[in-house]
C-alpha positions, -999 to 999 in steps of 0.1 A, spaced: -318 622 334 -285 641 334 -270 613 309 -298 615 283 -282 647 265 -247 628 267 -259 596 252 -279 617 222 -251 639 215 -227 609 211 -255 591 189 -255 621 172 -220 625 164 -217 586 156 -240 590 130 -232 624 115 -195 606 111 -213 577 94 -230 596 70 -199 616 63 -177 584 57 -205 574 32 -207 606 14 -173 612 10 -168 573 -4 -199 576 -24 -185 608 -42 -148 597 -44 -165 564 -60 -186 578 -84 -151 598 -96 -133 571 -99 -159 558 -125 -159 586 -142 -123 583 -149 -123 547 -159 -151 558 -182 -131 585 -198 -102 560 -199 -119 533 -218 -140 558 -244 -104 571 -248 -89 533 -252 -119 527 -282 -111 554 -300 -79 553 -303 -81 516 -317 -113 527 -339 -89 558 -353 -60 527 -359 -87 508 -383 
């Protein structure tokens, strides 16, 4: 029973790293798309201002 809190607390820490990976993709992802966004709204109106 000595090895129960050993194998949670690695589980634990596997996961929490997981999770963390995710997060910080998910966020670095989402600003990525905001900046393409902004590039492409930026991209129309110049060519709509060129009309």
């Amino acid at each position: 029973m000595d090895w129960v809190p050993i194998v949670f607390g690695i589980f634990k820490l596997g996961v929490l790293g997981v999770c963390m990976f995710f997060a910080i993709k998910w966020h670095y992802d989402k600003d990525k798309e905001v900046a393409q966004r902004k590039k492409e709204e930026a991209q129309m109106q110049s060519e709509a201002s060129g009309l």
